[in-house]
N, C-alpha and C positions, 0 to 999 in steps of 0.2 A: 228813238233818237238819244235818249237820257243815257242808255245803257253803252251805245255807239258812244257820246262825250267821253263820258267815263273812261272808256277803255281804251282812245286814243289820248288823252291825259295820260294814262297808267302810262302808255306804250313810249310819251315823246319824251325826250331829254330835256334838259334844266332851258336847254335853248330851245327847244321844240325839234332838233336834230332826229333824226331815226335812230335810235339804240342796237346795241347786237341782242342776241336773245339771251345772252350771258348777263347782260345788265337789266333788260328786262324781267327777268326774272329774280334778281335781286331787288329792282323797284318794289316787283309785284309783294314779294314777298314781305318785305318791312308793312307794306297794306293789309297784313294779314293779324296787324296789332290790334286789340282790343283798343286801343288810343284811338280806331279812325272811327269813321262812321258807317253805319253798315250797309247803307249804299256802296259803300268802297270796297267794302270786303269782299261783297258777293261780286262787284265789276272784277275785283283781283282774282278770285277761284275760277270767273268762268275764263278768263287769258289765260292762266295756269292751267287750266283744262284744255283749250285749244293748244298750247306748247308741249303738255305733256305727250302728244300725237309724235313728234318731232325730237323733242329735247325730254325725252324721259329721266334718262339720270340725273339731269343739272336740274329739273325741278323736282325729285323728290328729295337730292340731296339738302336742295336748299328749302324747301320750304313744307315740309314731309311735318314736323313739330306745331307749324304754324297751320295746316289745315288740320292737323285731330284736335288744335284749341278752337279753330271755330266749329269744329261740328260737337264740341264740346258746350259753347256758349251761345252758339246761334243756330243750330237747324230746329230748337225745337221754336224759338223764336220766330224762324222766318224760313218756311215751306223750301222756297226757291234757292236761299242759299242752301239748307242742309242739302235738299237735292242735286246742287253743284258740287258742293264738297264730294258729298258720296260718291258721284260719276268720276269726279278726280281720282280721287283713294281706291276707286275701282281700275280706272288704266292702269294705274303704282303698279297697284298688284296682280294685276290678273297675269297669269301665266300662259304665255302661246304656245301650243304645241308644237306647231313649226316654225317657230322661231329658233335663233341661234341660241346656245347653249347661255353666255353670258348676261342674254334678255331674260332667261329663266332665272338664273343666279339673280339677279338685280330685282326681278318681281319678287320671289322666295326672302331676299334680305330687309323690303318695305312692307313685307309680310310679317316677318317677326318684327320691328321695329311698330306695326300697329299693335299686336299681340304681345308686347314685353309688358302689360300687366292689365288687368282686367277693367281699368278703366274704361277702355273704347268700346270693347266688347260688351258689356253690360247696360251703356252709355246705346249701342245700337240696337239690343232688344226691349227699352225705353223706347225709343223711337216706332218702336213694330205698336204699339197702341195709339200712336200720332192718327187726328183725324184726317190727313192729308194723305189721298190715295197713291201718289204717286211718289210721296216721300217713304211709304211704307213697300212698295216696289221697290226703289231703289235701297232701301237698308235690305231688303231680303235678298236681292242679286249682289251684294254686296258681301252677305253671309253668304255666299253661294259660294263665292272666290275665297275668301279665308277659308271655308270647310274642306275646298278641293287642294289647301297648300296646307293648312297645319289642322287636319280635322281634331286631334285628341285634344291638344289646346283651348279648341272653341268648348270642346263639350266640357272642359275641366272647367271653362270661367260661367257657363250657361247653370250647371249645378249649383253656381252662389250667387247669380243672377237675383238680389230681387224682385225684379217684377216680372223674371223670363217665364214661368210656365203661365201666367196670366196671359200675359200679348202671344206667347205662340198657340196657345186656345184660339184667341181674336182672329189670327191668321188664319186657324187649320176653316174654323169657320167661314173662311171668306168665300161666296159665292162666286165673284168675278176671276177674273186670266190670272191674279197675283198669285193663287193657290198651287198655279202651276209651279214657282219655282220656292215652293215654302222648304228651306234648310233645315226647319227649327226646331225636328222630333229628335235631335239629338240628343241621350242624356236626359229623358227625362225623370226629375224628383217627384213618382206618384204622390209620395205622403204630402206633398206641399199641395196636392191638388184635389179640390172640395167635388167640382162639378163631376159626375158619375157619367157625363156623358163623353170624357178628355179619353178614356182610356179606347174606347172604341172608337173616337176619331183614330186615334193612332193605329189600332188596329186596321181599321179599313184602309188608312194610308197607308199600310203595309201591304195590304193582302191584294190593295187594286191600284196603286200607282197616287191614287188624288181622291180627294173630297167627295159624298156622295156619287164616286162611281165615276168620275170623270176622266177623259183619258186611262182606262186601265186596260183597254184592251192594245195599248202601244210601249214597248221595253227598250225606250231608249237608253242611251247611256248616263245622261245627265239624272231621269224619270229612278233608273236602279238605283243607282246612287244613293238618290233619295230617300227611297225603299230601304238599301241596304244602310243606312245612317242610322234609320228608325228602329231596325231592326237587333243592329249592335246595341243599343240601347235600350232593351224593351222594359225590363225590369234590374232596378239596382237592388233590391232586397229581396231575401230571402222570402221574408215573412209576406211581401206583398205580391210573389208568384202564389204564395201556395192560398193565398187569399182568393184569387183569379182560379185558380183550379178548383177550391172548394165550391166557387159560388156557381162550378158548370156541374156539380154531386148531386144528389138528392140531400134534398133538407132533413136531417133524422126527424121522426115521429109524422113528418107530414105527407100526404098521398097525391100536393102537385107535385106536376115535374117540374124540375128546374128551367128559368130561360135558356134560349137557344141563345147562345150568344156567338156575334161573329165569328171568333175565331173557332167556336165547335161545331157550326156550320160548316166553314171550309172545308176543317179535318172531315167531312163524314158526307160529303159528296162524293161519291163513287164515280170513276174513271168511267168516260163513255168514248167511243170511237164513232169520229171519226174525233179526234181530240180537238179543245178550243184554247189557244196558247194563254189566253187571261185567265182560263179557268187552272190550268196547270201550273201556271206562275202564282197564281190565286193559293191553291193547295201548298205547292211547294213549301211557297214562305210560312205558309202557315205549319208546317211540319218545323221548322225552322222556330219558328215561336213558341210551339209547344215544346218544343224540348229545351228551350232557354229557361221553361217554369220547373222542369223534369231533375236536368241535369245531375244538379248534387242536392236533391233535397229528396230525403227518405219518406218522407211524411208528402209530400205532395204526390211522389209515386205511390202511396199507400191510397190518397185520395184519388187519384187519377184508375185505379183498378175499380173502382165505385160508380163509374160515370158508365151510363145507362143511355147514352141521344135518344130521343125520342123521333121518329121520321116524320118529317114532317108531310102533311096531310096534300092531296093534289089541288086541294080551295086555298089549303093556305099560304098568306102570304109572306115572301121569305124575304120584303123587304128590299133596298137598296141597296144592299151589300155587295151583290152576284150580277149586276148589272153591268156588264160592260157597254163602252161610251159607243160603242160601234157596232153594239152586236144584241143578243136574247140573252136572258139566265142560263147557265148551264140544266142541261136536263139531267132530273134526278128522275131514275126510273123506279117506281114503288107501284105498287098495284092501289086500286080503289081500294080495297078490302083486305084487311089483315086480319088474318086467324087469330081467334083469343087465345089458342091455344099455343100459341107461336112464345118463348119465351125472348123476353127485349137481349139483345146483343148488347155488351159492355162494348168499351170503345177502342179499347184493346185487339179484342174480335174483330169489328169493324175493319180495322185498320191492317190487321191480317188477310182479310179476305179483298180489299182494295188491292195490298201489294200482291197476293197472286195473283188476281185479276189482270192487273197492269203486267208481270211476267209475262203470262199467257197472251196478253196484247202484243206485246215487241215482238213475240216470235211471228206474226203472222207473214204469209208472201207475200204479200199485197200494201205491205208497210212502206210509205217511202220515207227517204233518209233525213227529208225534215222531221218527218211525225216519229221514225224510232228515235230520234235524238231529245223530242218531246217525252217521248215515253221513258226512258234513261233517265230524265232529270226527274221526273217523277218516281220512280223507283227507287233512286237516290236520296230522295225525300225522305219515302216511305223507309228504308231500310235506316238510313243516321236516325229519325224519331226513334226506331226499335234497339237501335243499339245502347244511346243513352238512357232510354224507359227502362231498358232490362239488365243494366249494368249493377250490380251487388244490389238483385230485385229477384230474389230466389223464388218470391210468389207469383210476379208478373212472368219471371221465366216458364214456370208449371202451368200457366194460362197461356202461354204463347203455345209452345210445345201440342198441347191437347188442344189448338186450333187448327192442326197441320200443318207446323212450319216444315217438321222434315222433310217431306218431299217437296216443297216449296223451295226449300235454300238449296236443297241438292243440285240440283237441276241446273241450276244457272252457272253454277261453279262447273260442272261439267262439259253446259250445249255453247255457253257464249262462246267465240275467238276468246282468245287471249289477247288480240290489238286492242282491243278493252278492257282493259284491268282493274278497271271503276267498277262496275258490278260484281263480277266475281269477288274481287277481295271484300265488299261489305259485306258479303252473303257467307264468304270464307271465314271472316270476322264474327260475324252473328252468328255461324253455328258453333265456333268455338268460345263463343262468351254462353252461347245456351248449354254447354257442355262443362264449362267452370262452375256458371253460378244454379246447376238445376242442384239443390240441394233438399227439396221439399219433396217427400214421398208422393206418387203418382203414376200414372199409367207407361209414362216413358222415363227412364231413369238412366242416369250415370251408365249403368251397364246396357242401358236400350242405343243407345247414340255411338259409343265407340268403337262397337265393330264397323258402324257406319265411315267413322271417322280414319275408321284403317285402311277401307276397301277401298277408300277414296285416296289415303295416301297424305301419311302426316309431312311428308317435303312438299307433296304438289300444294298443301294446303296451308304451310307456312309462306312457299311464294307466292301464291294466292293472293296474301294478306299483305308481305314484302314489295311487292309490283305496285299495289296501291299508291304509295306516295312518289312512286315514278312517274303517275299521269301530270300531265300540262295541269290538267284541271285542279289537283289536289296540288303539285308544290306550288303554284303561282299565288295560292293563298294566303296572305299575312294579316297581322292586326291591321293595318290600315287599306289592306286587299279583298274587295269582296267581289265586284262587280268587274267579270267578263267579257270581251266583246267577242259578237259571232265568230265563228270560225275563217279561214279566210275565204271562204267565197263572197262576203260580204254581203249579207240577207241585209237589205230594206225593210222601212215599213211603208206604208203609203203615200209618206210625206217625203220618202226621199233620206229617211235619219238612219244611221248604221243600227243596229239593233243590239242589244248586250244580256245577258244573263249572268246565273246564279246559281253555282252548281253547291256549293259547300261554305260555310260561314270559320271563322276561326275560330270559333267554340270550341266546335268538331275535330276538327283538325290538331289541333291542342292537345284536345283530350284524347284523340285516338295516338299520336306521339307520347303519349304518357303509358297507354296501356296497351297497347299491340305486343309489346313483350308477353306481358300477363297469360293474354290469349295465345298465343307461339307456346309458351310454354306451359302451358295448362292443357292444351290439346293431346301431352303425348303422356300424362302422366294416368297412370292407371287409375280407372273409376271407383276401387274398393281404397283408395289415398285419402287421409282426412283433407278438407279443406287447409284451404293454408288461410295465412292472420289476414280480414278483410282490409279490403284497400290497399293494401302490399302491392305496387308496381314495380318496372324494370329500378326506377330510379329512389323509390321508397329502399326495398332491399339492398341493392345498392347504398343508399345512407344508412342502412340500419346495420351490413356485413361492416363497414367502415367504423363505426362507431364502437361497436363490437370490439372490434382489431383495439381499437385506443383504447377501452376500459381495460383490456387483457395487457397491453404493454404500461397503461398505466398500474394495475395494480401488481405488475411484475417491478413496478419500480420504487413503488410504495412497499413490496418484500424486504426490495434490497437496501432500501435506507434507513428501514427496521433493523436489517442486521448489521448495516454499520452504526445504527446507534448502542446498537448492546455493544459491540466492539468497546464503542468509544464511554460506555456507561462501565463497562469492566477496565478499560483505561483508566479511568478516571477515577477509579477505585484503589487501581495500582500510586496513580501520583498521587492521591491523598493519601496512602499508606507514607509514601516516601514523604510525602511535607512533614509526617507525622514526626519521622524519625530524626530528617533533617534538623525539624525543630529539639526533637531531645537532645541532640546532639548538638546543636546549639547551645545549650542548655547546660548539660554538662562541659563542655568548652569553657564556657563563661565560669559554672564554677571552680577547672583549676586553672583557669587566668587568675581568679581571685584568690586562691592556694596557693599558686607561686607567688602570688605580689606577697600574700602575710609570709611566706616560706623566706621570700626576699629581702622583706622588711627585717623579718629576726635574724638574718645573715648579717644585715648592713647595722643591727645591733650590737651582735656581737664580736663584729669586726670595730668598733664603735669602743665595746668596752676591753675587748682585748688590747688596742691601741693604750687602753685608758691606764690598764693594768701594766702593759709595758712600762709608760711610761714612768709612772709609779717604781719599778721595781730598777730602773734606771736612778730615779733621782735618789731612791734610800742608798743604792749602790756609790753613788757619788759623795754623798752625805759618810760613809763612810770611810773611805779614802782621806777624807777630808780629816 
């Protein structure tokens, strides 16, 4: 009844009149003052919340400032408002897909107006440690809608977040429904994170959907997403992948074996038919992961050629990881008994022997068109790890190669369709990067591979590679593009949810646009050619031909202002000759100006005493007359 007062107060005019929704919500809003009381504030958010349904623009325009101050000043005070503000700030922004074009505009603008600096957003993973269960719901569905309008944003204020990797630990940990829509593996800063057990939460939320195993045998859209958040983000430093790769090595000097850790587990579960879609999504992501530690770190591939798996025993137990919520562990087939004489498979190996496996699977009659598409994205898996593993990795190439990739890659680039251009070109891709980079003496060499690469046909196997970024599935990719929905027949899962996947990450994608020239053009050049400068790609060369060019017209131009200075250095040799003369000439100038003035003076003298003399010889002349 209090709450009912309240919000007919709010609602009446000065007379008790019915207001339009225009003035109420200018009431509401001045109620949104830290001057009231906070009974009033929260009776004001939840009317603003019930109008937001109807009058969405006129309440965010008006009063959009006045709720991120109280969820500023009052939800961690009082439960029930922050939890009204938050449902408000969620209608603002959430984005309807079938809504008309300028309802999206309008969410997307109260979007950034939340995110115009990191106050709010840091202000809400504060909140994710609140004891209040349903306040910490509602900040997480809350981060759900900011992540699916401005994801790079959230994870760029999440990394100076600080108390964000604490509460989204608290979160990943949450046993109950909330864990279902936890946003918060975005960007995570391992170094800020002490507990040893954070990184394998995150792993498993990648490799199985949720927490201890929950829901991962279901690939909704919203669930990928998830996934794929976690996964853009797995490792921000160098030093702390190749930390993660080392701790899966054997320890020098010591005779245990290393833990099995989640994500080495994934990688080294072998493909079984009839396939299980969480076991394959399982792997996938995980080939996905490893090669995020791979990529550009020379020393992490050097440790990664060192990792030995150990199989694990039919007693033993493999834990939580591989459990799907609906289903068994995937079966790992291994006998009782292992011959001592058997020497252990690096993981290299391993993973060689998977991807043919999984080849020889897709080929079969009896496949139907869900389970080869199953089998496809696993392949696809399998082949992007190998590409980044063995990229300028001349020793990991020499172990691939004497695993029998040749007739493994051959194959597929010949038997697939071409309405498929996804396999073929990674297999066309990977034998012409194992043909660049095999530079380590070995059983198959430079001159073992190119008559293969001839028979095959260097145009069939440049378009091979060219057809690649023509698939749906490869351009559709971007940085903030990961997650796919089914194809259009529109596969279900049990609940009725459209289903989506994950064929390729923009790591990949990136990096194969950077070096697919490389390979093209490495393919046709003779095997007895030295290598060329490492890491040279289409657009490296390219700036280096360029630069080139400019040194060569610059120091053609640094020639020629050399020789207009001697020009001008023998110039100037010539006028100070001539000042030279000039001045003598001056010089003597001046001394017969000064010659004629004394030449002129003795004229004007003896005209002076001539006069003097005349006159003289005048007066004696008269004098005698006289």
């Amino acid at each position: 009844m209090e709450f009912l007062s309240q919000t007919y107060i709010a609602l009446r005019g000065p007379t008790g009149a019915p207001q339009s929704a225009s003035d109420a919500i200018a009431r509401l809003s001045d109620r949104l003052s830290p001057a009231t009381l906070l009974a009033d504030r929260r009776a004001a958010v939840l009317s603003l919340k019930g109008l937001t349904r109807d009058c969405k623009a006129e309440v965010g325009d008006r009063t959009l400032p006045g709720l991120l101050e109280v969820l500023q000043n009052d939800a961690e005070v009082d439960a029930d408002t922050g939890k009204a503000v938050l449902e408000t700030l969620n209608l603002l922004c959430e984005v309807s897909e079938d809504g008309p074009a300028h309802a999206k505009e309008l969410s997307f603008k109260y979007t950034d107006y939340v995110l115009a600096d990191e106050k709010t957003t840091h202000k809400l993973f504060a909140l994710l440690g609140d004891h209040s269960f349903y306040l910490r719901l509602t900040v997480l569905q809350f981060l759900i809608v900011l992540l699916q309008n401005r994801r790079q944003v959230v994870q760029a204020y999440f990394l100076k977040a600080p108390v964000g990797p604490t509460t989204v630990i608290s979160a990943l940990e949450e046993k109950r429904e909330i864990i279902r829509t936890v946003p918060d593996t975005n960007g995570e800063e391992w170094d800020r994170l002490e507990p040893a057990s954070a990184l394998d939460a995150l792993v498993e939320l990648i490799l199985h959907g949720e927490y201890n195993g929950i829901y991962s045998g279901k690939r909704t859209k919203d669930g990928m997403e998830l996934r794929g958040a976690a996964l853009e983000n797995f490792v921000q430093k160098d030093q702390i992948g190749e930390a993660i790769v080392q701790a899966m090595a054997p320890v020098e000097g010591s005779s245990e074996p290393p833990p099995m850790t989640p994500l080495l587990q994934a990688l080294i579960i072998p493909p079984a038919s009839p396939l299980e879609i969480a076991a394959v999504t399982s792997t996938h992501l995980s080939t996905l992961l490893f090669s995020d530690l791979l990529r550009f770190s020379s020393r992490a591939k050097t440790v990664a050629r060192n990792i030995y798996p150990q199989p694990p025993l039919p007693s033993q137990d493999t834990g939580s990881f591989f459990v799907p919520a609906d289903g068994t562990a995937p079966a790992i087939h291994i006998s009782d008994e292992v011959p001592e004489d058997d020497e252990p498979q690096s993981l290299l190996q391993i993973l060689s022997e998977h991807l043919s496996l999984a080849l020889l699977s897709r080929r079969r009659a009896d496949t139907s068109e869900r389970e080869a598409r199953e089998w496809d994205r696993l392949i696809v898996g399998y082949l992007c790890l190998l590409i980044q593993w063995l990229w300028e990795d001349p020793a990991a190439v020499r172990d691939f190669l004497e695993a029998g990739a040749l007739g493994m890659l051959v194959e597929p680039i010949n038997q697939i369709p071409e309405s498929d251009p996804v396999i073929p070109g990674l297999c066309a891709f990977l034998l012409g990067l194992c043909y660049e980079f095999n530079r380590e003496p070995g059983e198959i060499n430079r001159s073992t591979i190119y008559p293969i690469l001839t028979r095959l046909g260097i145009d069939m196997l440049v378009g091979r590679i060219t057809h690649l970024r023509d698939d749906d599935r490869f351009k559709a990719i971007g940085p903030d593009t990961l997650v796919l929905p089914y194809p259009s027949q529109g596969i279900t899962n049990s609940d009725g949810e459209k289903e989506a996947e994950i064929w390729f990450d923009w790591a990949f994608v990136d990096f194969w646009k950077s070096n697919y020239y490389t390979v093209q053009k490495g393919i046709a050049i003779d095997p007895k050619a030295p290598p060329p400068s490492a890491g040279q790609n289409a657009e490296t060369a390219t700036l280096v031909a360029s630069l080139r060019e400019v040194i060569q017209k610059q120091a053609q131009d640094i020639e020629s202002l050399q020789s207009k200075l001697k020009e001008l250095s023998t110039q100037s040799e010539e006028v100070e000759a001539l000042r030279t003369q000039i001045a003598s000439v001056q010089e003597e100038l001046a001394e017969a100006q000064e010659k004629r003035q004394e030449v002129e003076k003795e004229q004007e003298d003896l005209l002076v005493l001539l006069d003097e003399l005349v006159s003289e010889d005048e007066e004696e002349g008269d004098e005698e007359e006289e």
